[in-house]
N, C-alpha and C positions, 0 to 999 in steps of 0.2 A: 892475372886472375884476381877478380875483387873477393874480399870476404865475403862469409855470408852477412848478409843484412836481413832484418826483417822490413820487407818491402812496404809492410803496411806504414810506414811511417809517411811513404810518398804520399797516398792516400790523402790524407793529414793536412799537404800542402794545397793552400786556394787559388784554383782555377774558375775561369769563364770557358767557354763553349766558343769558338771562330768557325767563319768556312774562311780560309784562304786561299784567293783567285789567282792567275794567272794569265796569259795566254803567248801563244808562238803562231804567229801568224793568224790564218783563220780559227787555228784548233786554241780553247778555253778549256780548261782546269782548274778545278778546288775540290779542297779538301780539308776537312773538320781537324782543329789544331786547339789545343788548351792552352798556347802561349804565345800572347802578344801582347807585351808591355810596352811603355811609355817609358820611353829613355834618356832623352832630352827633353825641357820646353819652348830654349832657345836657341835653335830652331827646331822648332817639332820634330822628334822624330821617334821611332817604333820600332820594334826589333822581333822576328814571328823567327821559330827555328822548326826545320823542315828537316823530315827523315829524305837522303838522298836517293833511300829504293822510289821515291812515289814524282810522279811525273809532274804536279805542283814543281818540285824543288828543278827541275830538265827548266819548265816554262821561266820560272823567276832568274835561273843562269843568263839565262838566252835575253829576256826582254828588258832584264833588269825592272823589273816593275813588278808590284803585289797590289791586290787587294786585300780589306779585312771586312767582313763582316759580322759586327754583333748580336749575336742571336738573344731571343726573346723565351722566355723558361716556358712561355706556352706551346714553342717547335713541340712537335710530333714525333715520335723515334721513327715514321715512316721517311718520315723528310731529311730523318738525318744519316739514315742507312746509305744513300749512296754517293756520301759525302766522306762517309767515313768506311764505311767495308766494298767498295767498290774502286776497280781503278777507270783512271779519264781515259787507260789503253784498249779499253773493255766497254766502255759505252759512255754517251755522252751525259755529263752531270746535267745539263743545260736544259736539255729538250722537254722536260715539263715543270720548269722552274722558273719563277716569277726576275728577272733581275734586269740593268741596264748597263750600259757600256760607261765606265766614266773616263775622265778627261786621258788619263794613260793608256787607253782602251779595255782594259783590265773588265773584265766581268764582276758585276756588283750584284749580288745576292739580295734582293728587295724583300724578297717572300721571307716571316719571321723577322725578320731584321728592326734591331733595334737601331742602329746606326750605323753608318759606313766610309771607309777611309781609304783612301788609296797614297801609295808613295811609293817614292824612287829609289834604286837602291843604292846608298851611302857609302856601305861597306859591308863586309862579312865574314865572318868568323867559321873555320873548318871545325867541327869536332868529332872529326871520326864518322860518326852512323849517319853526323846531320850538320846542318849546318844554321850556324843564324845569321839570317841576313838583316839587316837595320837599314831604315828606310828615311829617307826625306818628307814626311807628309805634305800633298799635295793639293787633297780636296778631303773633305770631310761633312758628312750628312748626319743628322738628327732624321730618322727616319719617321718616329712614332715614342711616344709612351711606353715604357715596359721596363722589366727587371731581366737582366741579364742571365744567361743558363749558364747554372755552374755547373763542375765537374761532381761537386757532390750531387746536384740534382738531378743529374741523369744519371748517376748510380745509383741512388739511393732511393727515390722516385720512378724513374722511368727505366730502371733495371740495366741499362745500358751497362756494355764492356769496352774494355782499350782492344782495337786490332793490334796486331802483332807489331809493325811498325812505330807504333805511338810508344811516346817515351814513359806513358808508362801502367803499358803493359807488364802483366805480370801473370808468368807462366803459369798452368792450375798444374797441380798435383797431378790430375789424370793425362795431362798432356806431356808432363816429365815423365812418364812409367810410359808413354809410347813410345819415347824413344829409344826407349833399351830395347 
């Protein structure tokens, strides 16, 4: 059991805004991720960590291959709803969204997109709920001009929440007293 912590300090820490792709065979997934960093530069490479409930993390096992896409602080919280509170088991992310297939076959998210990456997976790390996979970068696109969407700008601005899954979620008050 961990202490208590005051969760607000997560809060605190600087994130960007991802959709991270996938796919397994014909069927494509992603899903909105606040961590992918640059981890090498000789040779490029990138490391996105994936909660194991979400079907993202099933496609990157299987194909060994991700995408990343950079989002643009002008996305829309319509566009990002079913990136982040919907699953790929429950309807397709794809079907009115702007994107292209790159070189891994990976779906690339064009629509908002400030830039986009794709890479192979290297290696990866269990942690329990999730996992991080680090990737080989393989192709990478400058899509457009723009400022990246952080995490604070979609709380703070676009009122956005973490779903349950996302690292970091943090339970409300009224959702702890349901479960008693």
């Amino acid at each position: 059991m961990s202490p208590e912590l005051d969760r607000r300090v997560f809060g605190d820490l600087s994130y960007d805004l991802y959709i991270v792709t996938s796919r397994d065979g014909d069927q494509m997934n992603g899903q909105i991720v606040n961590t992918v960093i640059q981890v090498t530069s000789d040779p490029p490479r990138v490391a996105v960590i994936i909660n194991k409930k979400n079907l993202t993390h099933d496609f990157i096992s299987k194909s060994r291959v991700f995408g990343v896409t950079v989002l643009d602080e002008a996305t829309p919280m319509k566009f990002l709803g079913p990136f982040g509170f919907r699953s790929g088991r429950d309807m397709n992310k794809f079907s009115e969204v702007q994107f292209i297939e790159g070189v891994t076959g990976c779906p690339l998210v064009t629509e908002h997109a400030v830039s986009l990456l794709e890479a192979e997976v290297f290696d990866q790390i269990d942690l329990g709920t999730h996992t991080i996979f680090v990737g080989n970068a393989v192709n990478t696109e400058v899509v457009r001009d723009g400022r990246p969407l952080t995490y604070q700008y979609y709380r703070e601005f676009l009122k956005g929440k973490s779903p349950p899954n996302a690292p970091t979620y943090t339970p409300t008050k009224q959702a702890d007293k349901s479960k008693d």
